[in-house]
C-alpha positions as CSV (number, residue, x, y, z in Angstrom):
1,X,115.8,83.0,38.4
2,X,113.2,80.3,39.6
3,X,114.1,77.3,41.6
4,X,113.7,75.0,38.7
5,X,115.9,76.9,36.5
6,X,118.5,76.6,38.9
7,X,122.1,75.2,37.1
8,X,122.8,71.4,37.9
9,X,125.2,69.9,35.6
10,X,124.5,66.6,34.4
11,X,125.9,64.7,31.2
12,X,124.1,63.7,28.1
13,X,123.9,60.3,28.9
14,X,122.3,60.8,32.4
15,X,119.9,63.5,30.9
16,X,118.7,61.1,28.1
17,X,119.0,57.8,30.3
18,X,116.4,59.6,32.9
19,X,114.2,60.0,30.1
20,X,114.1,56.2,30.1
21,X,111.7,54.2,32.1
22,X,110.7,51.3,33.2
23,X,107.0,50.4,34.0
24,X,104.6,47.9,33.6
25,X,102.4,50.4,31.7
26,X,102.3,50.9,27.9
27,X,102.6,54.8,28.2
28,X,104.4,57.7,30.0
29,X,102.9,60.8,30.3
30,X,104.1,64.3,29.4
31,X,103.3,65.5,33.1
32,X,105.9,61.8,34.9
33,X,108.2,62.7,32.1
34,X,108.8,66.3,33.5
35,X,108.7,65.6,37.2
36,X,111.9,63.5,36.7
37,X,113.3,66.5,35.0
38,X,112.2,69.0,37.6
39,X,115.0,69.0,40.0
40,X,117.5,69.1,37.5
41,X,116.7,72.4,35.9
42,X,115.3,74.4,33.4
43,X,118.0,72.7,30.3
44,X,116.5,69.3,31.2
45,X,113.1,70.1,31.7
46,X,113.0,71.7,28.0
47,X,115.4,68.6,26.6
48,X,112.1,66.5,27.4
49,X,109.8,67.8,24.7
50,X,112.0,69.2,22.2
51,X,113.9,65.4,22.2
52,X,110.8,64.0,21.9
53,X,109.7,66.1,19.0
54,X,113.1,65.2,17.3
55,X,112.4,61.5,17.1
56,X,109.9,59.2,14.8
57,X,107.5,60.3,17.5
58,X,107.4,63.7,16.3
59,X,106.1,62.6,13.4
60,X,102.6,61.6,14.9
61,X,100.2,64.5,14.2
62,X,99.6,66.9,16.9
63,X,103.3,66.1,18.5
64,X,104.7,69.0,17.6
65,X,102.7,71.1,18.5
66,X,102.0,69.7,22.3
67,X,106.1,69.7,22.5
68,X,106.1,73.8,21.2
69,X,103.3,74.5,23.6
70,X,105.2,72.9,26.4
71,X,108.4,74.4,25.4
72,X,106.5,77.6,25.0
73,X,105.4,77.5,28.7
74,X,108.4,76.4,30.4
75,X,110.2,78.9,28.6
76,X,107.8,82.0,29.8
77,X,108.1,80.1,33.2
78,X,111.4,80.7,33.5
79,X,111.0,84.4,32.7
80,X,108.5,85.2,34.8
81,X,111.2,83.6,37.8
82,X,108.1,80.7,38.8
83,X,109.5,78.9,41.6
84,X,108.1,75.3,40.2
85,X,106.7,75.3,36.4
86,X,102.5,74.7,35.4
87,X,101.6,72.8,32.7
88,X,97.8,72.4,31.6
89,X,96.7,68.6,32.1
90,X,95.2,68.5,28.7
91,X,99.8,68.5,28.2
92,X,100.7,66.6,30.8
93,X,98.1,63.8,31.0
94,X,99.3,62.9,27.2
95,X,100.8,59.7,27.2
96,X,104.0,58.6,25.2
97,X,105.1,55.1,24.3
98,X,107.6,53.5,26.6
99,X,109.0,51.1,24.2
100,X,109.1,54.0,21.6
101,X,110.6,56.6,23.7
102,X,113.2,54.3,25.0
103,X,113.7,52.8,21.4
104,X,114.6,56.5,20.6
105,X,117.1,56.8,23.1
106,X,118.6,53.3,22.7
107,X,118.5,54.6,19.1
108,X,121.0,57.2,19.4
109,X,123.1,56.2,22.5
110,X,126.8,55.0,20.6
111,X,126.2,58.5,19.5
112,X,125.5,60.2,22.6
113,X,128.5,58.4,24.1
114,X,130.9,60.2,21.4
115,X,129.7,63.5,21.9
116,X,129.6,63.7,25.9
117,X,133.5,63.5,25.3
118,X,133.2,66.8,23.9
119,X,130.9,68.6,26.2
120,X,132.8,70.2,29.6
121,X,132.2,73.3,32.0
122,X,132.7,76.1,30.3
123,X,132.0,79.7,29.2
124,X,130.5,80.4,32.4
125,X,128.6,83.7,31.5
126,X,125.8,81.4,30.8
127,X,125.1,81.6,34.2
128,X,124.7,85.1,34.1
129,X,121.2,86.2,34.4
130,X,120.7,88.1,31.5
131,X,121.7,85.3,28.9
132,X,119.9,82.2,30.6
133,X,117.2,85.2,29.5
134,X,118.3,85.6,26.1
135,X,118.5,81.0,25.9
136,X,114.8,81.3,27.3
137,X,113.3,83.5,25.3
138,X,114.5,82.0,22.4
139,X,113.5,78.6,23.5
140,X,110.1,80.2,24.0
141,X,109.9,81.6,20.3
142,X,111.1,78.3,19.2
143,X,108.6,76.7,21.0
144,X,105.8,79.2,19.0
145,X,107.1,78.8,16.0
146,X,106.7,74.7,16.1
147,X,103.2,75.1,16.0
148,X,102.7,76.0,12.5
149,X,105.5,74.6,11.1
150,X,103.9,71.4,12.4
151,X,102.0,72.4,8.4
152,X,105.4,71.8,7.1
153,X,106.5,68.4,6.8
154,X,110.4,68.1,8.8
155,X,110.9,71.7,9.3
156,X,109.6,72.0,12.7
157,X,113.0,70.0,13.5
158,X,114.5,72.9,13.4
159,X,113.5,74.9,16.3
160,X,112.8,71.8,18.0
161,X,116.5,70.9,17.6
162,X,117.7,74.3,18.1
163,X,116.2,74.1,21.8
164,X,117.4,70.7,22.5
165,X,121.0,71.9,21.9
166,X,120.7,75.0,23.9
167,X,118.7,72.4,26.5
168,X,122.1,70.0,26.3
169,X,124.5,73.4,27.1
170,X,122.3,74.0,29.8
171,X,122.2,70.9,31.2
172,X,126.0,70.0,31.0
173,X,127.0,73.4,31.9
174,X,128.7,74.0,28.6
175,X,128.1,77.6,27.4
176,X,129.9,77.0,23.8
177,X,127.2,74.6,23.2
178,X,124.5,76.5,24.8
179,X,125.1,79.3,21.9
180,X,125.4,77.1,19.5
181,X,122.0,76.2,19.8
182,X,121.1,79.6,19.9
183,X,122.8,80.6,16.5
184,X,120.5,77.3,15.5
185,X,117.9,79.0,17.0
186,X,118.6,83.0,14.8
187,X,118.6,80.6,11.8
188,X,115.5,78.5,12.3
189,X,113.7,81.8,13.2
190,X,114.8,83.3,9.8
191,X,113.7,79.8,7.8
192,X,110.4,79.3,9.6
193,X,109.6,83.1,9.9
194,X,109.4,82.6,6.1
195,X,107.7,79.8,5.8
196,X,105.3,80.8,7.8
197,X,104.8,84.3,6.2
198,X,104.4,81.7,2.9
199,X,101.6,79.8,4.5
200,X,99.8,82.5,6.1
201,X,100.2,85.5,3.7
């Protein structure tokens, strides 16, 4: 696996507080965004997008489908065993609000407290090659399938929420949550594959 898939445990509250930031400037771009994320691994490089995605921000047209794309990439990154990931700049020049990004995360964080009680090391055989595979080829089909559900008003959080779970097992080390977001994953492929068939056929 590449260097920036690499395991570095890290709880919920750190992964979402780095997403935080402070700056004099209105807007954070996709590409800053990710480069805080880098070091830490491949879980919170794809928590990024697909968190963004889940929030009001998701809702502005053409979100979605930036977030999938990026998802999409990182994903096939990972596969191909890239030491450090590439993103277009037409992605990572795209600015987010700071005051609505950190909003988000201020947003959820009496949640986010609860729940990091309940994450912990374990099921370890999600360091095993072949399923940090299996979580990143799914992340990458999630990622695909964003884009036209991005037609369907709410149902691209699906997949979008299905990766930020399997990014959250990744990133805390905890393989139970991990494939929880990957059963999330089986049934937001079956839901948007036909919706998509629907739109399309």
């Amino acid at each position: 696996m590449s260097d920036f898939a690499a395991m570095h445990s890290m709880s919920l509250h750190e992964l979402l507080g780095r997403m935080q930031s402070a700056g004099k400037q209105e807007k954070i771009t996709f590409g800053e965004l990710l480069t805080m994320m880098e070091k830490r691994g491949f879980g919170p490089m794809l928590a990024v997008p697909a968190f963004i995605c889940s929030t009001p921000i998701g809702a502005i047209p053409g979100i979605p489908t930036v977030t999938g794309i990026t998802i999409f990439l990182i994903s096939m990154q990972v596969l191909l065993a890239k030491s450090h990931p590439w993103l277009p700049a037409a992605i990572t020049q795209i600015g987010i609000g700071r005051s609505s990004l950190n909003k988000g995360v201020d947003k959820i964080s009496p949640i986010v407290t609860k729940v990091d009680r309940l994450l912990m090391p374990r099921w370890f055989f999600m360091r095993n090659i072949l399923f940090r595979s299996l979580i990143a080829l799914s992340c990458a089909l999630c990622g695909l399938m964003m884009v036209p559900l991005e037609l369907v008003p709410f149902l691209g959080l699906i997949p979008a929420g299905a990766v930020f779970i399997m990014a959250i097992g990744m990133a805390t080390d905890d393989g139970a949550v991990a494939l929880l977001g990957l059963t999330l994953a089986c049934v937001g492929f079956f839901m948007g594959g036909q919706q998509v068939m629907s739109l399309f056929g």
